[in-house]
N, C-alpha and C positions, 0 to 999 in steps of 0.2 A: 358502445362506441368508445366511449373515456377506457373501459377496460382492458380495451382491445390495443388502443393509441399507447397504452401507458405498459404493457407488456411489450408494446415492440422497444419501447424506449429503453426497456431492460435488457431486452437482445441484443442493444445496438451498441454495444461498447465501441467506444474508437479503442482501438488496442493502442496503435501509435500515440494517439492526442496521452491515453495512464501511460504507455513506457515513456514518453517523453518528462509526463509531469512528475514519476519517482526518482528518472534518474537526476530531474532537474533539484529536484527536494534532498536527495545525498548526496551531487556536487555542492548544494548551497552550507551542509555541515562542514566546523570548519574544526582544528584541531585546537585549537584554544578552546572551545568548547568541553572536546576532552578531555585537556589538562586542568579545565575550574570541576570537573565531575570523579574524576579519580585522584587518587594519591589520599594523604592522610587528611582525617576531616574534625574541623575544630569540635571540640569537647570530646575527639577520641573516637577512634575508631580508623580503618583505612579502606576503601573501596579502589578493588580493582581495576586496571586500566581495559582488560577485555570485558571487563561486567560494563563495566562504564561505557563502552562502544557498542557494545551490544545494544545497551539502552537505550542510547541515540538512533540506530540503525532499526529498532522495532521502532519506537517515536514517530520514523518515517513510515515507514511499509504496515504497522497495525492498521491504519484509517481505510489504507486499497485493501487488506484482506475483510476488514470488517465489509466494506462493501461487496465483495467476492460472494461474502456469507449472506450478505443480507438480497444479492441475483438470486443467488440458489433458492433461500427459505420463503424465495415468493414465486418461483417455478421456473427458473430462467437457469435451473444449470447449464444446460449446453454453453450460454452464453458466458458463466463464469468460469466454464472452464478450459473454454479460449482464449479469456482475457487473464488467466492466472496462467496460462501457457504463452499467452503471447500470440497464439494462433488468430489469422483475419478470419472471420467467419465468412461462411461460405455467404457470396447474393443472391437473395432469389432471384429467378429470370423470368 
């Protein structure tokens, strides 16, 4: 029964509730952030403004793929791969 309970909860992504919560997590980056991460960096050296934005843009979005990876590696791909499409999954009826 726990097994059973705890697989649908894998299936059950809300797509809307993660698209909401990433895009809320990139609007909250702000660019002062990446001007203190790029440009030249004391004792030498200079990092990139698009490496730098990159950074921050994985920062956000690694934690939802790591979860994506971690639906699939416990049997629930279908579900991660509607919720890394964005796609509602279908209801049962």
């Amino acid at each position: 029964m726990a097994g059973a309970l705890a697989a649908g909860l894998l299936r059950a992504g809300d797509v809307g509730q993660i698209a909401a919560g990433v895009a809320a997590e990139l609007r909250a980056l702000r660019i002062g952030e990446l001007a203190g991460r790029a440009g030249r960096r004391r004792g030498g050296g200079y990092a990139e403004p698009r490496v730098a934005a990159a950074e921050m843009l994985a920062g956000v979005v690694q934690p939802y793929l790591d979860d994506l990876a971690r639906r699939a590696g416990l049997g629930a791909q279908r579900a991660a791969c509607d919720i890394g499409i964005g796609r509602r999954a279908a209801r049962p009826v």
